[in-house]
C-alpha positions in Angstrom: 18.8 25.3 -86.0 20.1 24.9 -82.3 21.8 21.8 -81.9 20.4 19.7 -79.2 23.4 19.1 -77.1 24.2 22.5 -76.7 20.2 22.4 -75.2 20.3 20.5 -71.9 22.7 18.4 -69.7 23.7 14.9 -71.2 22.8 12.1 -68.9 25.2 8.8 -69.3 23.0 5.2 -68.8 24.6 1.9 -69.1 22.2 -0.7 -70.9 22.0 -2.5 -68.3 18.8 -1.7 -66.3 18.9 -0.7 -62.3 15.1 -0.6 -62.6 14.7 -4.4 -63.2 11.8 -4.9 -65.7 9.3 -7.3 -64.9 6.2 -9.0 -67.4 3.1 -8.1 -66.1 0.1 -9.2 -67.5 -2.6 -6.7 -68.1 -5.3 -6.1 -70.3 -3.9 -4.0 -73.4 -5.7 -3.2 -76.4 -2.4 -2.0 -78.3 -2.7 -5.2 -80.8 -6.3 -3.1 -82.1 -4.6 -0.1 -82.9 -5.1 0.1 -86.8 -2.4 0.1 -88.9 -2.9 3.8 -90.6 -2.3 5.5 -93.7 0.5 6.2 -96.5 -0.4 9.3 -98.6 2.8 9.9 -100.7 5.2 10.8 -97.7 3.2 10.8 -95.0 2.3 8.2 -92.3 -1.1 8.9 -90.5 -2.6 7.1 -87.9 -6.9 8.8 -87.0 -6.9 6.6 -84.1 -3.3 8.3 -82.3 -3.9 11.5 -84.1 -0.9 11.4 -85.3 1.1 12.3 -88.6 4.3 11.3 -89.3 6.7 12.5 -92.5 8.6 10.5 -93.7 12.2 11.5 -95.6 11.0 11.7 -99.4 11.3 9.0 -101.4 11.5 6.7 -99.1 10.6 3.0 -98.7 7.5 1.7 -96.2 7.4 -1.9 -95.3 5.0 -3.4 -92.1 7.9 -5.3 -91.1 11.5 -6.4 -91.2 13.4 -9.1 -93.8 17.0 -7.7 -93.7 18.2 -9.3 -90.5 20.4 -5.8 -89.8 17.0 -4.2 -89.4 15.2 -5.6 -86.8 15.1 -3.0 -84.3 12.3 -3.1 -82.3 10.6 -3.7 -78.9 10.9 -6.9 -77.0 7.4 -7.5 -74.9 9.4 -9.6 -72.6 12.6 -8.9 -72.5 13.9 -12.1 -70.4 13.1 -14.1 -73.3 10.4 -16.4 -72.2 6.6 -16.1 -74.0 5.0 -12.4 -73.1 1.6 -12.4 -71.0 0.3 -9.9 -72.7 1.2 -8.1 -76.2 2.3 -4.9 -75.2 3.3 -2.9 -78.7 2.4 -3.1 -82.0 4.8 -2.4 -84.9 3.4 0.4 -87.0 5.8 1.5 -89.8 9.1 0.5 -91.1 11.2 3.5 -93.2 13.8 2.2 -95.7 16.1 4.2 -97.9 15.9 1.5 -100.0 13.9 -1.2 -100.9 13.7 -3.6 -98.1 15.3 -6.8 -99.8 17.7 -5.2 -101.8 21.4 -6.3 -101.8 23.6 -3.2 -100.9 27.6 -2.9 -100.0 26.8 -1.4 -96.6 23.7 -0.3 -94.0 20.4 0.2 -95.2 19.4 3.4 -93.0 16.0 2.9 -91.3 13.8 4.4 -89.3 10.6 2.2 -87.6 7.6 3.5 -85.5 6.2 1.4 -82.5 3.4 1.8 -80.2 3.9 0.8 -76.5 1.6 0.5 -73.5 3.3 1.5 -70.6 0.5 0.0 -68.1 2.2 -3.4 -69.1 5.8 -2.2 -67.7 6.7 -1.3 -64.0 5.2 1.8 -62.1 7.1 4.3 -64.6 5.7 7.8 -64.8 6.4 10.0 -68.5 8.3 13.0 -66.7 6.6 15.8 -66.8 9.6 18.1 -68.0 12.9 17.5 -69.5 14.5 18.8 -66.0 12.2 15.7 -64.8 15.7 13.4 -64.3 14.4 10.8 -62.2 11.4 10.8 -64.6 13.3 10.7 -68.2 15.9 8.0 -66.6 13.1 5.2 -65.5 11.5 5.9 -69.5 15.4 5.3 -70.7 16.2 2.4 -69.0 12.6 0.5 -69.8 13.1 1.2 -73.4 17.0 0.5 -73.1 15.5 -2.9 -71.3 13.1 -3.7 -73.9 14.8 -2.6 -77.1 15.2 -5.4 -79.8 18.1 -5.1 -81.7 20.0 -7.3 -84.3 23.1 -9.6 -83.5 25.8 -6.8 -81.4 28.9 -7.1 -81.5 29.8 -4.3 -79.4 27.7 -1.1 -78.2 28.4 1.8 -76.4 26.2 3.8 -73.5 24.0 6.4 -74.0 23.4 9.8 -74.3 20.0 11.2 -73.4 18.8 14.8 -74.4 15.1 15.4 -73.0 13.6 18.3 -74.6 10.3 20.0 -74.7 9.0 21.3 -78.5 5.9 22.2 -79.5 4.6 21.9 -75.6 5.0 17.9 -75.9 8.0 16.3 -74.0 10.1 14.1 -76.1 12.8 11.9 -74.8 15.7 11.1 -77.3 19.1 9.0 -76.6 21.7 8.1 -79.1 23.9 4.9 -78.9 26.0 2.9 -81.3 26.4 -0.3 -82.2 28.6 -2.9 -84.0 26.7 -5.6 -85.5 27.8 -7.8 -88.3 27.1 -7.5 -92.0 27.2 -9.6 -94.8 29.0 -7.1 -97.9 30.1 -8.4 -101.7 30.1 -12.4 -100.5 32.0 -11.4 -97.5 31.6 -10.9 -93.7 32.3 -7.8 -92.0 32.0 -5.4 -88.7 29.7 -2.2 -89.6 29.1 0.5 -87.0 25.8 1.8 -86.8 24.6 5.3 -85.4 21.0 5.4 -83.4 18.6 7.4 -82.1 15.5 6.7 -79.9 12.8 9.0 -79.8 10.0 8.5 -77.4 6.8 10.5 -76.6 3.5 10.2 -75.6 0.0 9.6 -77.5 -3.0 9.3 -75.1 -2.5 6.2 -73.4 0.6 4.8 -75.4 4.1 5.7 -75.9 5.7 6.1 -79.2 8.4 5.0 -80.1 10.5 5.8 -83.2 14.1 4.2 -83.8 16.6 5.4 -85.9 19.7 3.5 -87.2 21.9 4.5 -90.0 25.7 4.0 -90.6 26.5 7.8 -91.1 25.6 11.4 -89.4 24.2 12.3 -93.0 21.5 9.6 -93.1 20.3 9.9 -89.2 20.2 13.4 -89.3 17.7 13.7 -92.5 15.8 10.8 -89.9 15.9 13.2 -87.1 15.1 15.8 -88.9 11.4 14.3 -89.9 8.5 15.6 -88.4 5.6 14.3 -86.3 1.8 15.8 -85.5 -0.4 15.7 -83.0 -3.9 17.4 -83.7 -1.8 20.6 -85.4 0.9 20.3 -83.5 4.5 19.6 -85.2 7.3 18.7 -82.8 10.6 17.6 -84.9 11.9 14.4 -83.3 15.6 14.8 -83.4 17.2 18.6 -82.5 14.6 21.6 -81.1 14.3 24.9 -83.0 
């Protein structure tokens, strides 16, 4: 397997956003997307056409406890009550049971669904060379993107790439947030990766988070559908 970086150019985006995100109220049906299927491994959605599998033996929750795992996709991102809900939280991937008291990181991985009519005039590129293109869909997630409590992150590293003949746009960034270990507080560093792509009318989103290369690798290396198609999410064949 070809690793990605050696694939296209890395492009280096501070968090902060030079295409200011606005609210914009619209009429979204993203809140009526059903929730989809688990069949052992496997996450699978009729009304996306989409498949997703999971690493095996792996937990599924609909949603966050563990405050280190909420990761996800602020409507709003100045904070005040959103106009319209613009993404729906489909599928939250522990390695462990959600809940459970661990000396470290839980890795995670959680799917959202995001309608883009709700965000600024932003066009999906329409190839990975598409810079202009992939750095408006980087800096609207990077603006909208819930995380826990940071203590420090760094900036990003995007690698666009084309597999299966569907455009995917993945960054990576890390993070410092704190952690409560043993009775004790501490600093942990955690490792992400965003992947986002498009389903009809939606994005999709996947986020990864995990405190080692070991863990977010097997996460990249999970696998999506579309209709018989099976793009991998992290590095390209």
């Amino acid at each position: 397997m070809t690793r990605l970086l050696t694939r296209v150019t890395i492009l280096t985006l501070m968090s902060c956003s030079c295409l200011a995100s606005s609210q914009v109220s619209v009429d979204t049906q993203v809140s009526q997307i059903r929730d989809g299927e688990i069949s052992h491994n496997t996450y699978h959605n009729r009304e996306l056409r989409l498949s997703y599998q999971f690493p095996e033996g792996w937990n599924v929750s609909r949603k966050a406890t563990d405050p280190e795992h909420e990761f996800g996709w602020k409507d709003n991102p100045s904070g005040k009550p959103a106009t319209s809900q613009c993404s729906k939280n489909l599928l939250l991937i522990t390695k462990y049971r959600e809940g459970m008291q661990l000396n470290g990181f839980n890795p995670m991985a959680v799917v959202i669904a995001v309608d883009p009519a709700c965000l600024p005039k932003v066009n999906f590129p329409y190839a990975a060379n598409d810079r202009e293109g992939v750095q408006q869909v980087v800096v609207q997630v990077l603006d909208h993107l819930k995380t826990p409590a940071l203590v420090g992150k760094t900036t990003s590293q995007v690698h666009p790439f084309e597999d299966a003949g569907r455009l995917i746009v993945e960054f990576s960034q890390s993070f410092s947030i704190p952690m409560r270990e043993s009775g004790s507080r501490g600093v942990r560093n955690i490792l992400s990766s965003v992947a986002v792509l498009r389903a009809g009318q939606y994005w999709m989103i996947w986020i990864f988070a995990a405190a080692n290369e070991a863990d977010l690798g097997t996460l990249k290396s999970t696998k999506i559908s579309f209709d018989g198609e099976t793009p991998r999410l992290g590095d390209a064949k």
